[in-house]
PyMOL commands that place a pseudoatom at each C-alpha (Angstrom):
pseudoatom trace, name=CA, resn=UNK, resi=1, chain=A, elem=C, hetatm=0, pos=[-6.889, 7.110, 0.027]
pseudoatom trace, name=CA, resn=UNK, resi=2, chain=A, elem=C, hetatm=0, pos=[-10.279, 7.485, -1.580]
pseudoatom trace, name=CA, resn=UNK, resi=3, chain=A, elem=C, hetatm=0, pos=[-8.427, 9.202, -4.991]
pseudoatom trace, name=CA, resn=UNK, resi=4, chain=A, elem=C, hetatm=0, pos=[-5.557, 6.603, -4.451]
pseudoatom trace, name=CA, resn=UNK, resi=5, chain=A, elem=C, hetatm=0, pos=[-5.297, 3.471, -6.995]
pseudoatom trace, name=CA, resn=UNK, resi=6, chain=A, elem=C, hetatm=0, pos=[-5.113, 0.325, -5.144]
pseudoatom trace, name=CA, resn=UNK, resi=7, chain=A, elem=C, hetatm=0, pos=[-4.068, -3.477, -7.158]
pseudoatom trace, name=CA, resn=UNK, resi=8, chain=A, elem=C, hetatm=0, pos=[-3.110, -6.262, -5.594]
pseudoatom trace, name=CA, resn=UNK, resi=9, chain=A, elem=C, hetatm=0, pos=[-1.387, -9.662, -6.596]
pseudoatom trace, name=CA, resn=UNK, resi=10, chain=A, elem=C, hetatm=0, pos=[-0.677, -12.751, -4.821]
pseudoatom trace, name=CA, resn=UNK, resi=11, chain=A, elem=C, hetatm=0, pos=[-1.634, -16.443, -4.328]
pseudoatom trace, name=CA, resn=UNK, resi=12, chain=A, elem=C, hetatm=0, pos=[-1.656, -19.372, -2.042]
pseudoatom trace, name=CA, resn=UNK, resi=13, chain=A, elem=C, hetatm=0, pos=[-0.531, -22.551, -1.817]
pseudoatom trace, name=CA, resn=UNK, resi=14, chain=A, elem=C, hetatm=0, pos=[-0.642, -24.767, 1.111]
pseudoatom trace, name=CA, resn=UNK, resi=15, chain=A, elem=C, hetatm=0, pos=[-2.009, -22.427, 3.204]
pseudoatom trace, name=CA, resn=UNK, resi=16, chain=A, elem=C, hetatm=0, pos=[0.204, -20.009, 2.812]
pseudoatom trace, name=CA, resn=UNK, resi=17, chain=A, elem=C, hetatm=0, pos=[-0.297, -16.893, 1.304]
pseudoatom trace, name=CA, resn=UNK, resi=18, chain=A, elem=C, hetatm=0, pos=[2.262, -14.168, -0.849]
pseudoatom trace, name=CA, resn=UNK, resi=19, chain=A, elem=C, hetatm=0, pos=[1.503, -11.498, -2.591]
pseudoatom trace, name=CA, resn=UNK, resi=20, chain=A, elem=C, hetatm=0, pos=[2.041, -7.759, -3.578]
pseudoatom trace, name=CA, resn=UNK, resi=21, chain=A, elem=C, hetatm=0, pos=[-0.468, -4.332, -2.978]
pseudoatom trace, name=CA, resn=UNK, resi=22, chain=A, elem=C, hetatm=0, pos=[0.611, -1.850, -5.085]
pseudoatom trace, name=CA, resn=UNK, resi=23, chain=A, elem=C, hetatm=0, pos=[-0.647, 1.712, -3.766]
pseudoatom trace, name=CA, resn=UNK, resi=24, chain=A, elem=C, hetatm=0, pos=[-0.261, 4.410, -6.617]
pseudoatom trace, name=CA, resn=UNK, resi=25, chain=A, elem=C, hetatm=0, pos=[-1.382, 8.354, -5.485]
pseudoatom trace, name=CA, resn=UNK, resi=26, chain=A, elem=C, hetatm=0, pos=[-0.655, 11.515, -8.105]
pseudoatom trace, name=CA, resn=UNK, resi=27, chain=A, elem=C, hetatm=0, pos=[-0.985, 14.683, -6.500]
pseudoatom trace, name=CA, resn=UNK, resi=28, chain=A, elem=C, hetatm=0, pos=[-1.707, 15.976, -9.700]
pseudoatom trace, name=CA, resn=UNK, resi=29, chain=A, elem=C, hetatm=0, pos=[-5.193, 14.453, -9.607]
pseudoatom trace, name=CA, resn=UNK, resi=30, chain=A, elem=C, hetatm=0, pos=[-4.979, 15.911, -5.363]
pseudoatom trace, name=CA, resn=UNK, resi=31, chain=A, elem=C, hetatm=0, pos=[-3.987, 19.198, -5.834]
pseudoatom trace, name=CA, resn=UNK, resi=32, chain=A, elem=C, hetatm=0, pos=[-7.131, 20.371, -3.676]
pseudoatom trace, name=CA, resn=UNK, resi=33, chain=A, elem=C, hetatm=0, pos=[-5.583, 18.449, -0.778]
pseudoatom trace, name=CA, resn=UNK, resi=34, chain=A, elem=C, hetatm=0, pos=[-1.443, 19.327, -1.393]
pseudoatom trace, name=CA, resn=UNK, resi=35, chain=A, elem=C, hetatm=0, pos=[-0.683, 22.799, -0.248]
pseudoatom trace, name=CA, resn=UNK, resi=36, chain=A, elem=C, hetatm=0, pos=[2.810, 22.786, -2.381]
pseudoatom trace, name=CA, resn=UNK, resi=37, chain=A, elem=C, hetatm=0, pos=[3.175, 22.630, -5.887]
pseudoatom trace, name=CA, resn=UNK, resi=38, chain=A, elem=C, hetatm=0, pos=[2.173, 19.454, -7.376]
pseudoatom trace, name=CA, resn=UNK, resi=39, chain=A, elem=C, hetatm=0, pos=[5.511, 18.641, -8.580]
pseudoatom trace, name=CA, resn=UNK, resi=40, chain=A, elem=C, hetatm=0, pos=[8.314, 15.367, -8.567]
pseudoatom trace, name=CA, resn=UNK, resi=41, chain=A, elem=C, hetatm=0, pos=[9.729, 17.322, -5.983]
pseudoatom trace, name=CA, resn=UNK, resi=42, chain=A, elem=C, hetatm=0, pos=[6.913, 17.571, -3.632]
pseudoatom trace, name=CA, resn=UNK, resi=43, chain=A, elem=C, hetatm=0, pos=[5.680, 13.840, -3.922]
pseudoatom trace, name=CA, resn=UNK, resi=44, chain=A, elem=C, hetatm=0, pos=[9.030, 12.702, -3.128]
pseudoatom trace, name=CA, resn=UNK, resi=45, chain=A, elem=C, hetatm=0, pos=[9.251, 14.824, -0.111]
pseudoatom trace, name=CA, resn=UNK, resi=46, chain=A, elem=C, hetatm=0, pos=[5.301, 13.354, 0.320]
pseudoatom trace, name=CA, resn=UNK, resi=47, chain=A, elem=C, hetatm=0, pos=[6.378, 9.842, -0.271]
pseudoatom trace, name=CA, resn=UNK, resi=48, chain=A, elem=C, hetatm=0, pos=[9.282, 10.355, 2.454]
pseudoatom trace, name=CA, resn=UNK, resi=49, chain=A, elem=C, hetatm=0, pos=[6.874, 11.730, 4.783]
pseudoatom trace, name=CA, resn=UNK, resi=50, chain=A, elem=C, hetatm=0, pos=[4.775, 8.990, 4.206]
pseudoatom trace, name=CA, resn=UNK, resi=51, chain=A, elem=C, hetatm=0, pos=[7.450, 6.503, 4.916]
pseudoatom trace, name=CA, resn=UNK, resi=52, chain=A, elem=C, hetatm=0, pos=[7.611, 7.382, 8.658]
pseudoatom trace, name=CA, resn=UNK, resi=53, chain=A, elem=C, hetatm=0, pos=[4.087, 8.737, 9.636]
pseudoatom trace, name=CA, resn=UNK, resi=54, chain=A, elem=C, hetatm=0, pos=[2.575, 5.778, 11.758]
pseudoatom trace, name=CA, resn=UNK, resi=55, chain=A, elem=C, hetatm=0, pos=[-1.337, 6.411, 10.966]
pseudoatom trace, name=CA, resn=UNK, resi=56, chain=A, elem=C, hetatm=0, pos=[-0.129, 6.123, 6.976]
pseudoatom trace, name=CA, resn=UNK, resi=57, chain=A, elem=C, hetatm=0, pos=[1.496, 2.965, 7.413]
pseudoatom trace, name=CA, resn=UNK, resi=58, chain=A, elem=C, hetatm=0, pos=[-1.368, 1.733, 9.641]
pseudoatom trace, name=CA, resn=UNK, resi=59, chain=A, elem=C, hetatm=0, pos=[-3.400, 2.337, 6.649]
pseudoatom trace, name=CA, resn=UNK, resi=60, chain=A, elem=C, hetatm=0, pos=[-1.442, 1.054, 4.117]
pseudoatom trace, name=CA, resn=UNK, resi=61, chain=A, elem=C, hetatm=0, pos=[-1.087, -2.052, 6.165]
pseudoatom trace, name=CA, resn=UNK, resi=62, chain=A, elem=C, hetatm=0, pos=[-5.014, -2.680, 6.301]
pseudoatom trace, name=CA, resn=UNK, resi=63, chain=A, elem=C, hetatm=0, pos=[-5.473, -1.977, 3.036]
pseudoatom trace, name=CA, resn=UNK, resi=64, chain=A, elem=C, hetatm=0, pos=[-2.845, -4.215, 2.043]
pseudoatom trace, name=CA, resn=UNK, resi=65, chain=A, elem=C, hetatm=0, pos=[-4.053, -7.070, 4.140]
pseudoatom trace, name=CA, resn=UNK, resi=66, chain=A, elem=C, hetatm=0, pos=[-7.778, -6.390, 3.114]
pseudoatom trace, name=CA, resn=UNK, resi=67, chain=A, elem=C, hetatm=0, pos=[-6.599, -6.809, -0.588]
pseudoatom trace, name=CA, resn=UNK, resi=68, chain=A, elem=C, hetatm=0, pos=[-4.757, -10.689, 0.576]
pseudoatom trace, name=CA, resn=UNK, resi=69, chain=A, elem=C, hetatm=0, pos=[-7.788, -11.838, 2.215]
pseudoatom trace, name=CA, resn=UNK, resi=70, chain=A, elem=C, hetatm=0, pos=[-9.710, -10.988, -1.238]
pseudoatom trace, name=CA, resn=UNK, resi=71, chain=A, elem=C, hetatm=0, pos=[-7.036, -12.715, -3.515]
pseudoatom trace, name=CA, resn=UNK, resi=72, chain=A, elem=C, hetatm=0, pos=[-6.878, -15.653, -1.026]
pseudoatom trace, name=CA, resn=UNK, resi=73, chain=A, elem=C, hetatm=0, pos=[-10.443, -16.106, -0.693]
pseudoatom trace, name=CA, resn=UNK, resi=74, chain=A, elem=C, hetatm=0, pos=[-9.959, -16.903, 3.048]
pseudoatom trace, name=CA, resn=UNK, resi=75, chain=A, elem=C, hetatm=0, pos=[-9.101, -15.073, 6.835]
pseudoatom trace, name=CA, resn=UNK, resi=76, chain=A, elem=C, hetatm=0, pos=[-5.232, -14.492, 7.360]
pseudoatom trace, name=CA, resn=UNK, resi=77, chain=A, elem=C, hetatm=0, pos=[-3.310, -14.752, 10.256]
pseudoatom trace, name=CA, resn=UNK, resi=78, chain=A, elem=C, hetatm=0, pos=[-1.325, -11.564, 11.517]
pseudoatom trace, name=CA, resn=UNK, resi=79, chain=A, elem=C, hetatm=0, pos=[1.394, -10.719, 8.165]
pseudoatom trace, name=CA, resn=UNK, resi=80, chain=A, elem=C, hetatm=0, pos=[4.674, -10.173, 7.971]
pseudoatom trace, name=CA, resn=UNK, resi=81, chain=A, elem=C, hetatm=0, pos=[4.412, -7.116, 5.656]
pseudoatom trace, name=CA, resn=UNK, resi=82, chain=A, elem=C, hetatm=0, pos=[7.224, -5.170, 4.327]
pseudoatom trace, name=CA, resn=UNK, resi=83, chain=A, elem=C, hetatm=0, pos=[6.931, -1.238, 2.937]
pseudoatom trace, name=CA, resn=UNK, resi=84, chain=A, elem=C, hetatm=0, pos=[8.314, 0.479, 0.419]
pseudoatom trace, name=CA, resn=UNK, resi=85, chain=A, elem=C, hetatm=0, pos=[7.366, 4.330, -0.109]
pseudoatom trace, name=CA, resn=UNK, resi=86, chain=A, elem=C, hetatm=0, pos=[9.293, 5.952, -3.377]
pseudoatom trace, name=CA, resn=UNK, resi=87, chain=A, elem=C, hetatm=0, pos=[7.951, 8.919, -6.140]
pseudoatom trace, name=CA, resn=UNK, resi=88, chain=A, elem=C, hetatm=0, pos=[7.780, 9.228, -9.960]
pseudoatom trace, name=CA, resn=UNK, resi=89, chain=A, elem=C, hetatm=0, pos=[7.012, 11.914, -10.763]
pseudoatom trace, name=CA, resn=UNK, resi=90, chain=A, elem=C, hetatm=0, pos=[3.903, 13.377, -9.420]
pseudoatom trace, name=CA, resn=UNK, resi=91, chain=A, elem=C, hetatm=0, pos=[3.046, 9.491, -7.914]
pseudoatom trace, name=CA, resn=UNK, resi=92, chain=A, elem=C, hetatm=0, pos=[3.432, 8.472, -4.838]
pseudoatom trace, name=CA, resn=UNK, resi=93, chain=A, elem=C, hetatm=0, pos=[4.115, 4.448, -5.122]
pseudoatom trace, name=CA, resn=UNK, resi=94, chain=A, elem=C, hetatm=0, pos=[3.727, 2.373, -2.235]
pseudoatom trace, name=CA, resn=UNK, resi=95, chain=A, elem=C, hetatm=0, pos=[4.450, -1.319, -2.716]
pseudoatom trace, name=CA, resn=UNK, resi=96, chain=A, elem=C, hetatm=0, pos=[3.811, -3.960, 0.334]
pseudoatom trace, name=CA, resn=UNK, resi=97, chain=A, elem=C, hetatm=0, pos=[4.853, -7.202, 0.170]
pseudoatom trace, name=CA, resn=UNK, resi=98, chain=A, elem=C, hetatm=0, pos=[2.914, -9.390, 2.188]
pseudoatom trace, name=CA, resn=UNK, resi=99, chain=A, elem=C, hetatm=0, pos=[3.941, -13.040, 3.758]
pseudoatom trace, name=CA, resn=UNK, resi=100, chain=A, elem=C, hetatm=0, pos=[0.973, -14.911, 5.610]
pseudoatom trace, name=CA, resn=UNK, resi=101, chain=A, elem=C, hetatm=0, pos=[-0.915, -18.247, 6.540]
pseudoatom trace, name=CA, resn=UNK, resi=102, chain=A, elem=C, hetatm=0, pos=[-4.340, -19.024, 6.508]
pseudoatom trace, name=CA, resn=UNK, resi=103, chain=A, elem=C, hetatm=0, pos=[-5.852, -18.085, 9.748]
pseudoatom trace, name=CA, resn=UNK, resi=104, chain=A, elem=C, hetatm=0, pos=[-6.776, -21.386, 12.519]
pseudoatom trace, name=CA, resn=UNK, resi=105, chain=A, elem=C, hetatm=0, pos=[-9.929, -21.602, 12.757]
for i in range(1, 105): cmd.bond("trace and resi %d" % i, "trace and resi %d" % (i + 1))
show_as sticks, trace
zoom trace
């Protein structure tokens, strides 16, 4: 994840916190770690394997929950986060929308 471009958007109000991580990976700057052609073909095979491999999403999740406690500016409670794993091209886009409260203290 250390080539992968991570934004994320969100807000809270009330304490309670929505937002968006956006996840964007191109093979095409990984080659040196994607044995197949660095095509549209082989990130959405990637992308699909991604979808269902439990350490990814257990990554994707922290990151994702890392990046709300940033744009909330306080702890979170456990998130109800959901996934979404699709390819353009040679990018792997991962989008997590995440639904939250601010932690009890």
């Amino acid at each position: 994840m250390r080539r992968a471009l991570v934004q994320n958007e969100g807000r809270s109000d009330r304490g309670r916190y929505l937002g968006t991580t956006m996840v964007t990976i191109d093979i095409a700057l990984a080659s040196d770690l994607v044995a197949d052609p660095c095509s549209p073909e082989t990130a959405a095979k990637l992308a699909g394997l991604m979808e269902h491999d439990p350490g990814v999403i257990r990554m994707i999740r922290s990151l994702a929950l890392a990046g709300a406690v940033r744009t909330a500016g306080y702890s979170l409670a456990a998130a109800h986060m959901d996934l979404k794993f699709r390819a353009s091209g040679t990018k792997i886009l991962i989008d997590v929308d995440t639904e939250t409260e601010r932690k009890a203290a």
